[in-house]
C-alpha positions as CSV (number, residue, x, y, z in Angstrom):
1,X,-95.3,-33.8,63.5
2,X,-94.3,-31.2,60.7
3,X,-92.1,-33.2,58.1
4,X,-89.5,-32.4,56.2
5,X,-89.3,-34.9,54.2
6,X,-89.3,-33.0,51.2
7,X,-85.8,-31.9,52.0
8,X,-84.0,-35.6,52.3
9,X,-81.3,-34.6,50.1
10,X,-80.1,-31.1,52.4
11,X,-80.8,-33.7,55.7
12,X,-79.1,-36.5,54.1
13,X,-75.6,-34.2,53.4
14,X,-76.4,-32.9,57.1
15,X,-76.4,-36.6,58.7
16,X,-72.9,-37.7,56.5
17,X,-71.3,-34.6,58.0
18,X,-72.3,-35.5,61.6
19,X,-69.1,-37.4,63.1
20,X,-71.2,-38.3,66.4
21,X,-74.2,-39.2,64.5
22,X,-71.8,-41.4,62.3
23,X,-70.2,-43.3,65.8
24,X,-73.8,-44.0,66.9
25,X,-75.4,-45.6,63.7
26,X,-72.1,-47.9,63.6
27,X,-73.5,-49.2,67.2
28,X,-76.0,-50.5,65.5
29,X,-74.7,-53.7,64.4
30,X,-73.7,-54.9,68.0
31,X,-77.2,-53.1,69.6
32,X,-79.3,-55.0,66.9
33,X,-78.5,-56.4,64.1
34,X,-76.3,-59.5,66.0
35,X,-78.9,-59.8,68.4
36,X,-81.3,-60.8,66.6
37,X,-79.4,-62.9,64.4
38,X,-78.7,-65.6,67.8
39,X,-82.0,-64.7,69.0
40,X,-83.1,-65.8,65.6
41,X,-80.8,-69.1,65.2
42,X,-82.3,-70.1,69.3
43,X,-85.9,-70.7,67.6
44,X,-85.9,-73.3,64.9
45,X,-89.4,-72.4,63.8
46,X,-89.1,-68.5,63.4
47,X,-89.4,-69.1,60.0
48,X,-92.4,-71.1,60.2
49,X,-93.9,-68.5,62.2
50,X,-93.2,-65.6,60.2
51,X,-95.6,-67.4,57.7
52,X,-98.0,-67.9,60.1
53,X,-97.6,-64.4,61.6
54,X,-98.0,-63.1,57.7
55,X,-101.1,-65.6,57.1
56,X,-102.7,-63.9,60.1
57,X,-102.7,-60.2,59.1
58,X,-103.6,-61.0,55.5
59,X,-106.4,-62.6,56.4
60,X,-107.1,-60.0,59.0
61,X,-106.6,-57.3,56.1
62,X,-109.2,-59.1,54.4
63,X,-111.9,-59.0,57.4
64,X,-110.8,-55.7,59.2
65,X,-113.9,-54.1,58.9
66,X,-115.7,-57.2,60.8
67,X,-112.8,-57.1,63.2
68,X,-112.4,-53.8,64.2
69,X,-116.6,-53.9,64.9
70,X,-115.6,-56.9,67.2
71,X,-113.0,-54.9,68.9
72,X,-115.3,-52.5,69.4
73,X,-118.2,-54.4,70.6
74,X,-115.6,-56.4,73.6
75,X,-114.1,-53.0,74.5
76,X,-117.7,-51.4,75.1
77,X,-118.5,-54.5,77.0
78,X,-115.5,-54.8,79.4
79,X,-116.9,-50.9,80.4
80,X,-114.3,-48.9,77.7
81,X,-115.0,-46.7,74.9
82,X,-113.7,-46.6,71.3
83,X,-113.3,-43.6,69.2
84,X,-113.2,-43.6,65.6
85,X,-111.2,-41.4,63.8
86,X,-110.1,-40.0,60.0
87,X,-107.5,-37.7,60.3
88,X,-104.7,-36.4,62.9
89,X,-106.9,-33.2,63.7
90,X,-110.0,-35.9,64.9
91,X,-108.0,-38.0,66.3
92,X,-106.1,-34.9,68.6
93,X,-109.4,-33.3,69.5
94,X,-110.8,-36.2,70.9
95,X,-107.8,-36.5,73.0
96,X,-107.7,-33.2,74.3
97,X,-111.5,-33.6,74.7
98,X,-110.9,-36.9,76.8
99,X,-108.3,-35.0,78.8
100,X,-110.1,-32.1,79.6
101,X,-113.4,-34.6,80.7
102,X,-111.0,-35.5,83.3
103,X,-109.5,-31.8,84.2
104,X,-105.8,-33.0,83.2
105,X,-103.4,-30.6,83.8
106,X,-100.4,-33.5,83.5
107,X,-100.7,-36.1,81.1
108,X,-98.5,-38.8,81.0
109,X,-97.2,-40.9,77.9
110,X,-95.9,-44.1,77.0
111,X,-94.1,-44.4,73.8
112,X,-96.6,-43.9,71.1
113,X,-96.0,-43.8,67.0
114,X,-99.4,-42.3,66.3
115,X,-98.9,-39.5,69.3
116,X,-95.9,-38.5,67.0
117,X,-98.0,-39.1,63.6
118,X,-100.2,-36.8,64.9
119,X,-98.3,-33.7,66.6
120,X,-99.6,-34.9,70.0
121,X,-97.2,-33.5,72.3
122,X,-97.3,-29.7,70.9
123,X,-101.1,-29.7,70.5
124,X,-101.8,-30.5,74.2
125,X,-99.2,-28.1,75.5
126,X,-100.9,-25.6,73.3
127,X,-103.7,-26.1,74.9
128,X,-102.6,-25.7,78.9
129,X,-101.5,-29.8,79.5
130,X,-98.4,-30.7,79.6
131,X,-97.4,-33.8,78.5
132,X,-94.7,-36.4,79.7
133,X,-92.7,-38.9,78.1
134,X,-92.3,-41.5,80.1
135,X,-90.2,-44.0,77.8
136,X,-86.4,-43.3,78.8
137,X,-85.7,-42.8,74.9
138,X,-88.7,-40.8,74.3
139,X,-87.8,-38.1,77.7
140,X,-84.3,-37.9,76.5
141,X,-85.7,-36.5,72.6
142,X,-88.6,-34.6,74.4
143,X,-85.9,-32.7,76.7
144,X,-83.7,-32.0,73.6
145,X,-87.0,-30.7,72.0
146,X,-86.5,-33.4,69.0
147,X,-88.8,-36.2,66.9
148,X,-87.4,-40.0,67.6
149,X,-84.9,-41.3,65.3
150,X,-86.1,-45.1,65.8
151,X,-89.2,-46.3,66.0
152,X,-88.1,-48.6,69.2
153,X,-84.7,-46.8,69.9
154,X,-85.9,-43.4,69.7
155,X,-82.4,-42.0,71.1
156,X,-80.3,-43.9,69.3
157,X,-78.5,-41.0,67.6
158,X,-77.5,-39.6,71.3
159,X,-74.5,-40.8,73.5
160,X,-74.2,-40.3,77.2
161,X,-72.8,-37.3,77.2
162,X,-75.3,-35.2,75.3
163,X,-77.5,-37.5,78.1
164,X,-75.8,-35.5,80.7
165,X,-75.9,-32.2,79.4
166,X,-79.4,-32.6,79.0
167,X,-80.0,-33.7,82.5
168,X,-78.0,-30.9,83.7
169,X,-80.3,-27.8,81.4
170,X,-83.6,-29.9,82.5
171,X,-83.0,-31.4,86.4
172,X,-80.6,-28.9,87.8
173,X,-80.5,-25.6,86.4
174,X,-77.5,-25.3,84.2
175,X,-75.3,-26.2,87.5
176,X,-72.7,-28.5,86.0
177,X,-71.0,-29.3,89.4
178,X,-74.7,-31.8,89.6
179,X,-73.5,-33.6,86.0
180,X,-73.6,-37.3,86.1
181,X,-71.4,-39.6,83.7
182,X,-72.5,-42.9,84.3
183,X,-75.6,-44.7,82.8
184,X,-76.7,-46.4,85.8
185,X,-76.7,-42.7,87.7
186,X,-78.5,-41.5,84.4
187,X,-81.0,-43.6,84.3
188,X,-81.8,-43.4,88.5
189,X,-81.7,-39.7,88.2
190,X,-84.5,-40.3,85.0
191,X,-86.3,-42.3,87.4
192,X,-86.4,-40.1,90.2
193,X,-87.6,-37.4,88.1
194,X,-90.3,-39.5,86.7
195,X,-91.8,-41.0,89.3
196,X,-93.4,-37.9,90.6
197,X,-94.8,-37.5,87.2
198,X,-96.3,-41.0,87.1
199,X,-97.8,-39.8,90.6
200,X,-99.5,-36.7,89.8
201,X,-100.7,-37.5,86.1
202,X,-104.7,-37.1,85.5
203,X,-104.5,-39.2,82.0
204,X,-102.3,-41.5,81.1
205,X,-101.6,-42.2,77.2
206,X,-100.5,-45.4,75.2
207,X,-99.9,-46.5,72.2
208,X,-100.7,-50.3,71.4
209,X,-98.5,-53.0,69.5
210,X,-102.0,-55.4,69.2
211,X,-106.1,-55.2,69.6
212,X,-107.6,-58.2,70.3
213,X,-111.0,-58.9,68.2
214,X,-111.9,-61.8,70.7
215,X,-111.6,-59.4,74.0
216,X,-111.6,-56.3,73.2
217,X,-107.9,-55.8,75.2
218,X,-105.3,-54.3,73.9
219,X,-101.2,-54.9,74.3
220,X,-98.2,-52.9,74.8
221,X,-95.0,-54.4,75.3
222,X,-91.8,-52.5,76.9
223,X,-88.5,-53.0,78.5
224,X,-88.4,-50.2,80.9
225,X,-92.4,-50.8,83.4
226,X,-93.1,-47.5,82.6
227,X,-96.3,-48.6,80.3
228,X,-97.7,-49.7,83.5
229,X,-97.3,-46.7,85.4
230,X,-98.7,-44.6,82.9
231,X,-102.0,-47.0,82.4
232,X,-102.7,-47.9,85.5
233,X,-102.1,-45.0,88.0
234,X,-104.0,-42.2,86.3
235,X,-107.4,-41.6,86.3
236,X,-108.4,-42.1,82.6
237,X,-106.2,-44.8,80.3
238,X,-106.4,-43.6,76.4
239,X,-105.1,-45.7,73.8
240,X,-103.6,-44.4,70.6
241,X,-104.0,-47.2,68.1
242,X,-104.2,-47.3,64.1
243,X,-106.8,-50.0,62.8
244,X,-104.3,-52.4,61.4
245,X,-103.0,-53.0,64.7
246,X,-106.1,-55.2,65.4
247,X,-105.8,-59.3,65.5
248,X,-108.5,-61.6,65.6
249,X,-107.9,-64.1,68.7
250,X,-105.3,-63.9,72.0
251,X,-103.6,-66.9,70.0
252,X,-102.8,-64.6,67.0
253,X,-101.8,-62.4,69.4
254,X,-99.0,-64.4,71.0
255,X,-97.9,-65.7,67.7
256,X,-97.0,-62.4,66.5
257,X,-95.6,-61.3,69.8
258,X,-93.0,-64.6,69.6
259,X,-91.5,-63.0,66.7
260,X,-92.1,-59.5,67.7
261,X,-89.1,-59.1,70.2
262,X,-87.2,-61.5,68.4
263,X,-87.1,-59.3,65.7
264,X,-86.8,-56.1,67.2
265,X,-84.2,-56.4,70.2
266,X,-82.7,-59.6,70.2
267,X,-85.2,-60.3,73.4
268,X,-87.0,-63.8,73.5
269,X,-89.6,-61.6,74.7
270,X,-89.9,-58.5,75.7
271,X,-89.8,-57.2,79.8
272,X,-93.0,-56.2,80.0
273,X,-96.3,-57.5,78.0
274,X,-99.2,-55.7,79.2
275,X,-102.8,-56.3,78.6
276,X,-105.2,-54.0,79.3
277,X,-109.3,-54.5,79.2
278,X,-111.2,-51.9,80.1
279,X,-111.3,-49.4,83.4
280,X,-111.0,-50.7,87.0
281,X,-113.4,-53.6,87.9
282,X,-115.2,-53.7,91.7
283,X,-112.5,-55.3,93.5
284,X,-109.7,-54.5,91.4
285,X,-106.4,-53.2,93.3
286,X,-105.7,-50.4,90.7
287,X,-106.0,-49.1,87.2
288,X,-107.7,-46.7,85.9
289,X,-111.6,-45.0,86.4
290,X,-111.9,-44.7,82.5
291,X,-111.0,-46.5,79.6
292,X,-110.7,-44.9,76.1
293,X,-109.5,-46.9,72.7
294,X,-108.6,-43.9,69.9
295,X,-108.3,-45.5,66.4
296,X,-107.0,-43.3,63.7
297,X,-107.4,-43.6,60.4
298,X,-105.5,-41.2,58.7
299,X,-104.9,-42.6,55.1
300,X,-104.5,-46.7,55.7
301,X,-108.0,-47.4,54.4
302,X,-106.9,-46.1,51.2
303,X,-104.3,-48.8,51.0
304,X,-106.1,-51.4,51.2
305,X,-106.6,-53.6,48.3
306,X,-103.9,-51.3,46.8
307,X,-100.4,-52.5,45.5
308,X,-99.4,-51.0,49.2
309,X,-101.5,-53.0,51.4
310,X,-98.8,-54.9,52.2
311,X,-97.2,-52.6,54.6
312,X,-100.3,-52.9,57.0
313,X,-99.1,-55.9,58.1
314,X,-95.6,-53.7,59.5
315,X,-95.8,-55.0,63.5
316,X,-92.9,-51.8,63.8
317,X,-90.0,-54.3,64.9
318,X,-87.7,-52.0,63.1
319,X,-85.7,-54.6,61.7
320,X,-85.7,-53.3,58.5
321,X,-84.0,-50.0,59.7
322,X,-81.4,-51.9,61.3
323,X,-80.5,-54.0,58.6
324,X,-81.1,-50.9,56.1
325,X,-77.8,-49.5,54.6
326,X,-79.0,-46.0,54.5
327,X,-80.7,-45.8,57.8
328,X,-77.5,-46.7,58.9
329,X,-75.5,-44.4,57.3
330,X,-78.0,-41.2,58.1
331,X,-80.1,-42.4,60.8
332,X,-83.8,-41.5,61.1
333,X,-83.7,-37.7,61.5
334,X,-82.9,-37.4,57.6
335,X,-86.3,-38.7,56.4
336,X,-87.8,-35.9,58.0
337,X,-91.1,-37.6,59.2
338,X,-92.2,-40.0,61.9
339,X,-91.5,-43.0,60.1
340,X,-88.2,-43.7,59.0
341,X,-86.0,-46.5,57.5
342,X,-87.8,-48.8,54.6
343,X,-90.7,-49.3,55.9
344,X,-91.1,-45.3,56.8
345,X,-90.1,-44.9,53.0
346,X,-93.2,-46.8,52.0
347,X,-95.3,-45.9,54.6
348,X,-94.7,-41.9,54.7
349,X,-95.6,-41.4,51.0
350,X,-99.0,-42.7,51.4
351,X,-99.8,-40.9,55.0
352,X,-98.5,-37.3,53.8
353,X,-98.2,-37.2,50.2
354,X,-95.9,-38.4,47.5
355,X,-95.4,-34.5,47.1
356,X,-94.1,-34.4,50.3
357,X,-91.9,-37.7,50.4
358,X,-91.2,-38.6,47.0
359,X,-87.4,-38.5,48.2
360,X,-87.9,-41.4,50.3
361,X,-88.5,-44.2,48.2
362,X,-85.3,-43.4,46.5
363,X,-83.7,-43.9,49.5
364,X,-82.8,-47.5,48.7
365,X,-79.8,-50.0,47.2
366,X,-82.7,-52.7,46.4
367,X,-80.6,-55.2,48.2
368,X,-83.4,-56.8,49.7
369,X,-82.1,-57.1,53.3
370,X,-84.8,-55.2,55.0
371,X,-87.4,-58.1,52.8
372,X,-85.3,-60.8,54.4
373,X,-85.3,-59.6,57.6
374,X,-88.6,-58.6,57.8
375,X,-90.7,-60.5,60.5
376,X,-94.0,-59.9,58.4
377,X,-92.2,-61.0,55.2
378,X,-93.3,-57.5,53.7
379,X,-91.7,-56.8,50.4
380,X,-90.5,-53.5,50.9
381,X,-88.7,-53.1,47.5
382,X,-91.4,-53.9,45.7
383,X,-93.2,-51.1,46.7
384,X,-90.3,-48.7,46.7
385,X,-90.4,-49.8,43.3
386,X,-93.7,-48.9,43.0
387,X,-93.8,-45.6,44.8
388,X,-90.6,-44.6,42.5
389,X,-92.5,-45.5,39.5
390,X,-95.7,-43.4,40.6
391,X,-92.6,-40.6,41.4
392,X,-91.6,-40.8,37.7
393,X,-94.8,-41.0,36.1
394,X,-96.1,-37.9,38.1
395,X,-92.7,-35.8,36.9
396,X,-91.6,-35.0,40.5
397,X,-88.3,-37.6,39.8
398,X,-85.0,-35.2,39.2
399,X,-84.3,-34.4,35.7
400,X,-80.9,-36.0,35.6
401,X,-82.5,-39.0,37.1
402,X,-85.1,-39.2,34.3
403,X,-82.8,-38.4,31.7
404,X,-80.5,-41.0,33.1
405,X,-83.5,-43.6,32.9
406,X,-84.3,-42.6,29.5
407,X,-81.0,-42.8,28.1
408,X,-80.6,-46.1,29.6
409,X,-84.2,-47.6,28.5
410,X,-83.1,-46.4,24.6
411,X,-79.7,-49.2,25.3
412,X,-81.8,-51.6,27.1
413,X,-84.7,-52.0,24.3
414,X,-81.6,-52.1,22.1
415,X,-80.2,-55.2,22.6
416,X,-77.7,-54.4,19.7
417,X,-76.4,-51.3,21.2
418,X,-76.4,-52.1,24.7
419,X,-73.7,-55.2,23.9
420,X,-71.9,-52.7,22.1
421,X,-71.9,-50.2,24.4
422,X,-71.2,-52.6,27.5
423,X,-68.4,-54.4,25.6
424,X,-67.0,-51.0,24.4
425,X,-66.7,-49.6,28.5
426,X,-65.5,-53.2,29.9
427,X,-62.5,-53.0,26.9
428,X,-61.9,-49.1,27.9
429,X,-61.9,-49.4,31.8
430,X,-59.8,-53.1,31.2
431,X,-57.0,-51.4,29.1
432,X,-56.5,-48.6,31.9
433,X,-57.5,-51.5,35.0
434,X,-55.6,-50.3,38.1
435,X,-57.4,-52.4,40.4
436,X,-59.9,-50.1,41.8
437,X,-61.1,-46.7,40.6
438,X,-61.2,-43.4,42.7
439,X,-63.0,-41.4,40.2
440,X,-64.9,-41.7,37.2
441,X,-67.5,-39.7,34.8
442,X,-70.9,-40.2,36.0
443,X,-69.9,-42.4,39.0
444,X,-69.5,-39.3,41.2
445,X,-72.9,-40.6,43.5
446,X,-70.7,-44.1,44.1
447,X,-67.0,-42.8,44.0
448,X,-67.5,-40.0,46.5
449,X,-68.4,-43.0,49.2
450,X,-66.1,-45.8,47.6
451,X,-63.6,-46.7,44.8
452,X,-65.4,-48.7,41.8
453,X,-64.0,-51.6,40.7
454,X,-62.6,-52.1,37.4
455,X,-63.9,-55.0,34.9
456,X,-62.0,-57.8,35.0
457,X,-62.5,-59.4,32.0
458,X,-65.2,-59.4,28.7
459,X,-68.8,-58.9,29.8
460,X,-71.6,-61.0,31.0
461,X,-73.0,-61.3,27.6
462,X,-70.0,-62.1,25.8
463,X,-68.7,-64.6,28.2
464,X,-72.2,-66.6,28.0
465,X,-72.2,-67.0,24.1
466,X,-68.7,-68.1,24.3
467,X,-69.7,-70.7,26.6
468,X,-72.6,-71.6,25.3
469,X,-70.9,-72.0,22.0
470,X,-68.3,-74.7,23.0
């Protein structure tokens, strides 16, 4: 996927003056965000297994290499194949090589972060195969020709009458007299155009939420079946994984997957959990002739043992998107890459550059909620912090921003000058107090969204010597 990150400021003025993209990231609350609350308040140890989930993927972190060699060994073993691979390019040429091996002309897809990571989609129909999503979410973005805005709600930015429209272009030829209104008609006229794709699909793609060390299987989990169609119905399976994803037992497994839907839908668990190992055994009913495990690299080695390694452990819930102030107030489209929301601002700088994204990190208010909601307990500002402070130190930060820092580290290592300065602005803004302020110098970035409020009294400081001098 190109990105555009580098221009989060033009796509973050774009996403404020979107009126329907605006109505659709204020669903998110009910879709999400009070979902998962009850869903969080049913299980009295989530907690408990959050820490356990986290104690798993450190120590995992700490073995992968022995790990993923496991993986490896059980996937060759069950009759499947495992390619290793650095970079996007590798990883999209053994795909198309796999697909070609098979003589695909139709290759269906379930929904797959590292397809999108790695221009997928475009790079097979460049080269004569046409790809399918098969993910209602995903066909809706592939129709209107556009990157996911969510990494498990990848539509979320569309209601259900841009839906329609799209139907209408796509299924029935610009003929609007065919144009259906109604979600359940939607999604059966999705379905009915999908299951002939499912039928005459040579490969079928995946991506994986878990590899199993102990079995060499892999997992997907899905609301919508459509995983299963596309694994088990073409002739060739291939999985699109990135080597964090790996676990070391099926009991790891299952702990993570308690909190995994938990987190990211509300769901005790999800619809479908699939496991897959390996091609079609003698006796088997289906599934598919060949079985292909793709693990991409692509710049999450580096991290390791870094002050970043900690967003390896991301199990892409999305909870920290939903939960995320700005996500919710320009959805995912702004950040200009495949990964979006906190964890995307952490994550992108380190897969394409801090050239390229050294927007994103700033894209935070530091109020910790995506860190408390985190099912990995992943402390996302602590590595925005970090990421800002590589920003500042490389000189890409803006210069008002580093003139702005400056001029505030001169008061801070002042202690003098910072009491005068603070008590001097409380006294100011006190005498002219009207409540709440529309407008004021320097305060345009807060003021333009909401009023500030005026001080109500003397400052911090001056209020803690007083008391601590009675």
């Amino acid at each position: 996927m190109e990105s555009s990150a580098h221009a989060f400021p033009a796509n973050v003025r774009h996403a404020l003056a979107d009126p329907q993209l605006q109505r659709a990231m204020g669903r998110l609350k009910g879709h999400f965000i009070d979902k998962r609350a009850h869903a969080r308040a049913r299980l009295p140890e989530f907690d408990a297994l959050r820490d356990q989930a986290k104690a798993i993927k450190d120590h995992t972190l700490a073995y992968l290499d022995l790990y993923l060699e496991r993986f490896e060994t059980e996937v060759r073993r069950s009759g499947g194949h495992v390619h290793w691979c650095r970079d996007a390019a590798e990883a999209r040429g053994v795909v198309l090589g796999l697909c070609r091996e098979a003589g695909a002309r139709t290759v269906t897809k379930g929904k797959t972060m590292i397809g999108e990571e790695i221009g997928l989609n475009p790079f097979l129909e460049a080269n004569g195969i046409r790809p399918v999503e098969t993910d209602l979410g995903e066909y809706i973005i592939q129709l209107a020709g556009e990157p996911p805005s969510h990494i498990i709600a990848p539509a979320v930015h569309k209601n259900k009458e841009q839906i329609s429209d799209l139907f209408v272009e796509h299924h029935h030829g610009g003929d609007r007299s065919r144009r259906l209104d109604g979600i359940p008609e939607l999604v059966t006229e999705a379905r009915e155009t999908l299951r002939a794709r499912f039928l005459e699909a040579d490969v079928g793609i995946t991506g994986a939420n878990l590899l199993i060390a102990e079995t060499g299987q892999t997992v997907i989990v899905t609301n919508e079946g459509n995983g299963d169609l596309t694994q088990t119905l073409p002739r060739m399976h291939i999985v699109l994984a990135s080597l964090e994803k790996v676990v070391p037992t099926m009991e790891d497994a299952t702990t993570i997957l308690r909190i995994l839907a938990r987190s990211a839908t509300g769901q005790e668990f999800s619809t479908y959990t699939t496991w897959s190992a390996g091609p079609r055994r003698p006796g088997d009913l289906d599934g598919p002739e060949a079985f292909h495990v793709v693990l991409l690299d692509n710049g999450r080695s580096a991290l390791l043992g870094s002050e970043f390694q900690d967003i390896l452990r991301c199990i892409r819930c999305g909870a920290c998107l939903n939960h995320c102030p700005i996500y919710g107030s320009v959805g995912g489209h702004a950040y200009g890459w495949v990964y979006t929301g906190p964890m995307g601002a952490v994550l992108s700088p380190a897969l394409i550059g801090l050239d390229e994204a050294h927007h994103l990190p700033n894209a935070s208010t530091f109020c910790g909620r995506c860190e408390d909601v985190c099912p990995m307990r992943i402390p996302l500002p602590r590595m925005l912090r970090h990421w800002r402070e590589r920003e500042f130190a490389s000189g890409k930060a803006p210069a008002a921003a580093r003139w702005g820092l400056g001029v505030w580290a001169w008061f801070a290592t002042r202690p003098w000058a910072y009491r005068l300065a603070t008590g001097l602005v409380a006294r100011v803004l006190g005498l002219a107090r009207r409540g709440r302020f529309a407008a004021l110098p320097l305060a345009g970035g807060w003021t333009r969204g909401r009023d500030f409020p005026s001080p109500e009294g003397r400052t911090f400081h001056a209020q803690w010597a007083s008391r601590r001098g009675r």
